[in-house]
LOLO-21495 format. One record per residue: x, y, z of N, C-alpha, C in turn. Coordinates in steps of 0.1 Angstrom, whole numbers, plus 2048, in hexadecimal, padded with zeros to 3 digits. Example, Ala and Ser with C-alpha at 12.3 -4.5 7.8 and 13.67 -1.06 7.14 Angstrom:
 n_px n_py n_pz ca_px ca_py ca_pz c_px c_py c_pz
  884  7C7  84E   87B   7D3   84E  884  7DF  84E
  880  7EA  847   889   7F5   847  881  800  84F
//
This chain:
 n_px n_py n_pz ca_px ca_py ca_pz c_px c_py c_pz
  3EA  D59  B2D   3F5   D63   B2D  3F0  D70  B28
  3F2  D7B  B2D   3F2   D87   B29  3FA  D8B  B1D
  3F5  D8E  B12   3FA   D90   B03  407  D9C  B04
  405  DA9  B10   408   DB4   B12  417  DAF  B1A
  417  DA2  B1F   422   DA2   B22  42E  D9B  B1B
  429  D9D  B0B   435   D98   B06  432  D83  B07
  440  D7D  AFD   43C   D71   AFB  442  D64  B08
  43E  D5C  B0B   446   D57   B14  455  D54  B13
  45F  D51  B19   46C   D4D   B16  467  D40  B0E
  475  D3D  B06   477   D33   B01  47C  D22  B10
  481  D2B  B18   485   D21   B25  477  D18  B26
  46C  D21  B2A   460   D22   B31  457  D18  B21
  456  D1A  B1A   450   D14   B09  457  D06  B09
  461  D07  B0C   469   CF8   B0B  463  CEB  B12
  45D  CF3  B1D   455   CE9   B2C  449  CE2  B25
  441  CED  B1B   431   CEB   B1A  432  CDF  B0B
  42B  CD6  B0E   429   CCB   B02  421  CD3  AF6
  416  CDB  AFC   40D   CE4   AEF  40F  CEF  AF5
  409  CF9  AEB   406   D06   AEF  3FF  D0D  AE9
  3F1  D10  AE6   3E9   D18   AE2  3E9  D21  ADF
  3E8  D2A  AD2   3E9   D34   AD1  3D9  D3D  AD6
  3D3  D45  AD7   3C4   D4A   AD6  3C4  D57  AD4
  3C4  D62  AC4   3C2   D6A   AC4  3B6  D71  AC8
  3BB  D7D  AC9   3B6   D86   AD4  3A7  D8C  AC9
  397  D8C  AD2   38E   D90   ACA  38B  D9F  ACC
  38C  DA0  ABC   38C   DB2   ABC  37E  DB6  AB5
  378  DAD  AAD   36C   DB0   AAA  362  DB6  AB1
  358  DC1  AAF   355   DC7   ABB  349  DBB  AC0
  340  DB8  AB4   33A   DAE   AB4  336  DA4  ABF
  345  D98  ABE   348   D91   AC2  34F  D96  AD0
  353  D9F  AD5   356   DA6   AE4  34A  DA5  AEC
  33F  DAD  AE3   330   DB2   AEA  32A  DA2  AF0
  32A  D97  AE7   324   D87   AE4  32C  D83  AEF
  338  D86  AF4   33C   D82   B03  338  D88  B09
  33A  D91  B0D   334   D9A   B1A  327  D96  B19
  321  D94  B10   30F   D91   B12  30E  D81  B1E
  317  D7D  B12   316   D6C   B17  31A  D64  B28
  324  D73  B27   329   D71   B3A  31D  D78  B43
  314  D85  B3F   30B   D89   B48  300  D80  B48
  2FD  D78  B3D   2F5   D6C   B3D  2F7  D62  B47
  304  D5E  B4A   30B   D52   B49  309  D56  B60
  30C  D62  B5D   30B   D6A   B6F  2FF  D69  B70
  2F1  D6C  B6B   2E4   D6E   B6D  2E2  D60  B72
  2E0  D58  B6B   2DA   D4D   B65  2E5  D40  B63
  2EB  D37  B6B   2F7   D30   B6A  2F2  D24  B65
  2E5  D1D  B6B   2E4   D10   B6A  2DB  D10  B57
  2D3  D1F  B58   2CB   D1F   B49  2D5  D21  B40
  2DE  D27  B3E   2EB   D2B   B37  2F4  D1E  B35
  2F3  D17  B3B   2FB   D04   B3A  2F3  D02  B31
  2E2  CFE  B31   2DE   CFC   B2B  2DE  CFF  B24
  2D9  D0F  B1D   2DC   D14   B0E  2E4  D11  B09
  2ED  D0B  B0A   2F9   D08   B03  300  CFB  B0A
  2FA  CF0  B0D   2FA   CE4   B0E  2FF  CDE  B04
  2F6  CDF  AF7   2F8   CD7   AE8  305  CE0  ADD
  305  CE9  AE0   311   CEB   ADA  320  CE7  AE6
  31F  CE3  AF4   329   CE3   AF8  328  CD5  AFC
  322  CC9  AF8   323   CBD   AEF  325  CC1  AE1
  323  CC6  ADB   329   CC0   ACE  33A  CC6  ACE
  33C  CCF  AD2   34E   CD3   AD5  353  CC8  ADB
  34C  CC0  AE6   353   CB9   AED  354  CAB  AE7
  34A  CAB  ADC   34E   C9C   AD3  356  C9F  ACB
  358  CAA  AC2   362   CAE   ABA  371  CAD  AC0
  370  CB4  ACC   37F   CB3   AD2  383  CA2  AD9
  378  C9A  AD6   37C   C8F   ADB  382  C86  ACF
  374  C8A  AC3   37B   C86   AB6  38C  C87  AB3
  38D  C96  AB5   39C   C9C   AAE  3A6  C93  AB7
  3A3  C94  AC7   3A9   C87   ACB  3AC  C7C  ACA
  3A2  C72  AC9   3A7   C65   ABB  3AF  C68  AB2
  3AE  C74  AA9   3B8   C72   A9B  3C6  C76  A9E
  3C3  C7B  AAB   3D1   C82   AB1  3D9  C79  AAF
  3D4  C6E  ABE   3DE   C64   AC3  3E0  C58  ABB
  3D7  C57  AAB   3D8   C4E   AA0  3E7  C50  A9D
  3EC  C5F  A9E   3F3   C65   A93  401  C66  A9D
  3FF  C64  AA7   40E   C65   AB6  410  C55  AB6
//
């Protein structure tokens, strides 16, 4: 969703089981570290998986972890 357009109705919020919030990155830093990552990611698709293979296993054990304790807890 576009931030500029305001929040969703409450109608439309009622439908969704979650809803994520993701503030918006203003850091100049952290702007530049994307843009880098996507001309990488355009050059180079299959080396760029790889670079970042092991960190996107270990996200994806974590989010499987948080999973388990989720549905412990429902």
């Amino acid at each position: 969703m576009n931030p500029e357009e305001g929040q969703l109705r409450p109608q439309l919020l009622d439908r969704l089981p979650l809803s994520v919030e993701v503030p918006r990155i203003s850091d100049t830093k952290d702007r530049m570290e994307i843009v880098k990552r996507n001309i990488d990611f355009e050059s180079d698709p299959k080396g760029f998986v790889e670079r970042y293979l092991s960190q996107e296993e270990a996200l994806k054990a974590a989010i499987f972890q948080a999973q388990q304790v989720w549905r412990k807890c429902v």
